[in-house]
N, C-alpha and C positions, 0 to 999 in steps of 0.2 A: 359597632364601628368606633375607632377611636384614631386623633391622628396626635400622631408623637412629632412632638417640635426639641428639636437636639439645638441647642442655643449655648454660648459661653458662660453660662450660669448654672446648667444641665437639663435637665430635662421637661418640656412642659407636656400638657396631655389637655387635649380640645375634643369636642363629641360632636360640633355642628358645625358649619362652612356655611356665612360666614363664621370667623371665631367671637362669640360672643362674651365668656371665659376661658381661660386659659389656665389650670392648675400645675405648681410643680411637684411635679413627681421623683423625679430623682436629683438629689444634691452633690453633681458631681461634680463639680466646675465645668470647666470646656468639656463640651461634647462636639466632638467634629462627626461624628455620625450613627446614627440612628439606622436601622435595616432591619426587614422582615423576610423571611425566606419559605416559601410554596411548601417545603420537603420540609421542615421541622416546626415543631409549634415555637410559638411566644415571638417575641421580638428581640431587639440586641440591639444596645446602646456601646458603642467605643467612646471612650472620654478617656481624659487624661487622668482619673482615679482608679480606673481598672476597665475590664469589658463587664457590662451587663446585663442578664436577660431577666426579660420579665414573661409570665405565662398567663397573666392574667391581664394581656389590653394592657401594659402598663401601669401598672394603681400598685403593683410591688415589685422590689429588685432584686435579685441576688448578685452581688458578685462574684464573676466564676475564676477567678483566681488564676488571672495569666501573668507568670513569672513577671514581665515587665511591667510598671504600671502603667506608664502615657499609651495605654492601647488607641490607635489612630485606624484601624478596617475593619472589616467584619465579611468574610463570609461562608456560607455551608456549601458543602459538595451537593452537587444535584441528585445524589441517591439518599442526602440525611446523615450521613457516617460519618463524615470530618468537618468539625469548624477550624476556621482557619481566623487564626489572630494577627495583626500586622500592628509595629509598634515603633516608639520615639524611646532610645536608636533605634535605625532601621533594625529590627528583627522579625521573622516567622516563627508563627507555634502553629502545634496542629494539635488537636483534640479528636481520639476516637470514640471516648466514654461520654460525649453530653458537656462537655466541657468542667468533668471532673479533674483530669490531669491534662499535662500539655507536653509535648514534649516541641524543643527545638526543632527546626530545619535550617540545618547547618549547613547544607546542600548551598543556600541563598551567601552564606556569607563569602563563597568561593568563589562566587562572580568575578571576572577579572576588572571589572572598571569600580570594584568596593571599596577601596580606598578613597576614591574619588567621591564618595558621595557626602556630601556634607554642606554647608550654605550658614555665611557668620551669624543674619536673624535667628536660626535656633541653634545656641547653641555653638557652632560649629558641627553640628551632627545633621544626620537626616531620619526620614522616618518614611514608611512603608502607607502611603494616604489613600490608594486605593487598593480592593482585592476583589477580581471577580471569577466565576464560573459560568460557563455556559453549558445547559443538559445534554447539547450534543457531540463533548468535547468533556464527559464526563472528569478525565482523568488529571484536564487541562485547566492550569491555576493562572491567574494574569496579574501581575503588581507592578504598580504605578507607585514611584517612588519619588518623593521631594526633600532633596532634589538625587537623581538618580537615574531616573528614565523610568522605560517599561521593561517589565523582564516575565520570560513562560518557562513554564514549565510544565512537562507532558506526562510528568508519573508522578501526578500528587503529592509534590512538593518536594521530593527528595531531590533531586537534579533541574539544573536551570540553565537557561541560555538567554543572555544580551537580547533583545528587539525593541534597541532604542536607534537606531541607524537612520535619518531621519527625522526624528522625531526630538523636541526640547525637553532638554534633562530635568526641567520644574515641572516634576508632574501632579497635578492636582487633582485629578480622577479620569478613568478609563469606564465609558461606558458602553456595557457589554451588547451590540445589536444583534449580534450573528455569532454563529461556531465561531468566524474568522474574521468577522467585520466590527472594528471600536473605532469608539472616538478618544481621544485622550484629549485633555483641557489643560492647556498649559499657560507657566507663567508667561510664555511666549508663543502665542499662535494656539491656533485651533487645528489637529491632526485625525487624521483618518487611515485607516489603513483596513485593508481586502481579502488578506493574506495572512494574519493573524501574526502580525507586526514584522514581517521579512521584507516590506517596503512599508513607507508611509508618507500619504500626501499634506501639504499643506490647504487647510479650504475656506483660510479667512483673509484670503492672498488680495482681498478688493476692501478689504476694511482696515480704518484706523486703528482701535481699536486691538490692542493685543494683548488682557488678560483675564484668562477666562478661570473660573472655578469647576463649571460641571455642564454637562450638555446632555441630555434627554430625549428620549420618540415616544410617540403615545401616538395610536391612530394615526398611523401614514406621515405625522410629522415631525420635526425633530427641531428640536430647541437648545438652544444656548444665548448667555448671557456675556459682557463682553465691558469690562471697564479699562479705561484709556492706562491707567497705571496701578499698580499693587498698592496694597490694604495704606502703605503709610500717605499716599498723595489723597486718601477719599477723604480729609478734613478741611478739604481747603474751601473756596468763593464757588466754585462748583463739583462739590464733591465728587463723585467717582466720574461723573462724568460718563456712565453707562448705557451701554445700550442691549435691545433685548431683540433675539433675533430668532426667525421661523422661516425652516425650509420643507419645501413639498418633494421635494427630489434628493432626500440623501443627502447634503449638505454642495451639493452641487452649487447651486444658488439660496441667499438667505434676502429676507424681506424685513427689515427694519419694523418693528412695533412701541409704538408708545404705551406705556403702562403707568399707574399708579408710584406716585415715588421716583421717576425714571426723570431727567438723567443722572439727578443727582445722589441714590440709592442704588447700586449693584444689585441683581438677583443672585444668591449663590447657589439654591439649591429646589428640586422639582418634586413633588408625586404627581399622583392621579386620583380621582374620590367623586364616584356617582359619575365617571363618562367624561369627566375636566377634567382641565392641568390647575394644581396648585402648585406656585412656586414661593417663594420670599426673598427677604432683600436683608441686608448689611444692618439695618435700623431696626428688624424685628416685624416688618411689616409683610404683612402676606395677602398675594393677590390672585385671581381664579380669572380664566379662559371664557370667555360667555361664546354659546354656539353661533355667534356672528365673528369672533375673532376679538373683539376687544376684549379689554383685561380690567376687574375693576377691583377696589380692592373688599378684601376678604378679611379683616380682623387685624391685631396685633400682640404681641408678647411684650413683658418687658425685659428683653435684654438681645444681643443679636442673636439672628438664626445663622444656624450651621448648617443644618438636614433637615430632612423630612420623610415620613414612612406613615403610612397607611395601616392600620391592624385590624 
């Protein structure tokens, strides 16, 4: 077992919770995220120097060589047959060979709201920040773009339709619960949708609180994290000003948790390891679930965390 820490420095690699060392393993700069996939060996690191996978737990890289290089998603079709690349500019690649070659999905750039996508922090451009698959919706691809929206598509990747209606165009990841049920985490609000984004609710409508990174379910419950304003206000007399939030009911209702670091440390990103949630925070500091509900803390990196994945 090994857990891979994706931080703005690249990649670190831990073997015990707490983290007692932390080694880095891959020197990519930002890595905004790290993912392991059921259907294919190794792991896959997106960073801003290329996509990476490793086959060994992390301890070596290969770069697999997707035309753009700020790769920002990652993920594989639930039969194994296609990885899919999402990247800064927004673009799609899709890989049949193991991610020997890639070709485009041009299909994505057709969208009619693609002009639109773009935000003056990077760049003036956007980029493609989440991608997911669900196995029972094999064919069915989901991108969460920031800034951009969400967008599906039902024949693996070639053609795509809008399913941001509803929902805030800063999308910062879409997490996949169901064929037809995500969350999307945005720069504005926390959304949900049933329908496999043809509608989509608001369900942070009782909280101050309105920006979120990533939201997660492990065991009947589902998590997200929540800081008062974006990455530039977390320097200030009370930094992010955060808070960390658990619902038993689908996001129906959320229960307010004090954690390690909190409120002045954001959680961005979640796994799971031995039956707990491991999450971390903006400072590099990582904290674990204990079976009474408190949260304590779990180690730390030195540089911030991005993601988190389990191998």
């Amino acid at each position: 077992m090994a857990i891979l820490i994706g931080t703005r420095d690249g990649v670190f690699r831990a073997t015990t919770v707490p983290v007692d060392e932390a080694k880095q393993v891959l020197d990519s700069g930002d890595s905004p995220r790290v993912r392991a996939f059921s259907e294919v060996d190794g792991v896959f690191a997106a960073t801003k120097a290329g996509l990476y996978r490793s086959m060994d737990d992390g301890q070596t890289w290969e770069n697999l060589g997707v035309p753009q290089e700020e790769v920002y998603s990652v993920v594989a079709s639930s039969d194994g047959e296609r990885f899919y690349a999402g990247t800064h500019p927004a673009h799609l690649y899709v890989s049949t060979d193991s991610g020997a070659t890639w070709d485009e999905l041009e299909g994505f750039q057709n969208l009619p709201s693609r002009d639109e996508w773009h935000t003056p922090r990077h760049r003036n451009e956007a980029h493609v920040r989440s991608l997911g698959v669900h196995p029972e919706t094999p064919d069915r691809v989901i991108a969460g773009v920031e800034v951009g929206g969400v967008h599906i598509s039902e024949d693996q990747g070639e053609t795509w339709t809008e399913r941001h209606d509803g929902v805030h165009d800063d999308v910062h990841h879409v997490f996949i619960g169901g064929p037809d049920e995500y969350i999307a985490s945005c720069g504005d609000g926390l959304y949900q949708t049933r329908d496999a984004g043809q509608s989509w609710m608001r369900v942070d409508t009782n909280l101050e609180h309105r920006y979120f990174r990533e939201a997660f379910a492990f065991d009947g419950q589902l998590y997200a994290a929540a800081a008062r304003g974006p990455p530039g206000t977390w320097s200030g007399e009370d930094g992010a000003d955060a808070v960390l939030l658990e619902s038993a009911n689908h996001g129906e209702t959320f229960e307010q948790s004090s954690y390690p670091g909190g409120p002045a440390e954001v959680i961005l990103a979640w796994t799971a390891i031995d039956g707990r949630v491991l999450a971390d925070t903006n400072n590099g500091r990582l904290i674990s679930r204990n079976e009474d509900g408190t949260w304590t803390d779990a180690g730390t990196v030195p540089a911030g965390i991005r993601s988190l994945v389990v191998c």
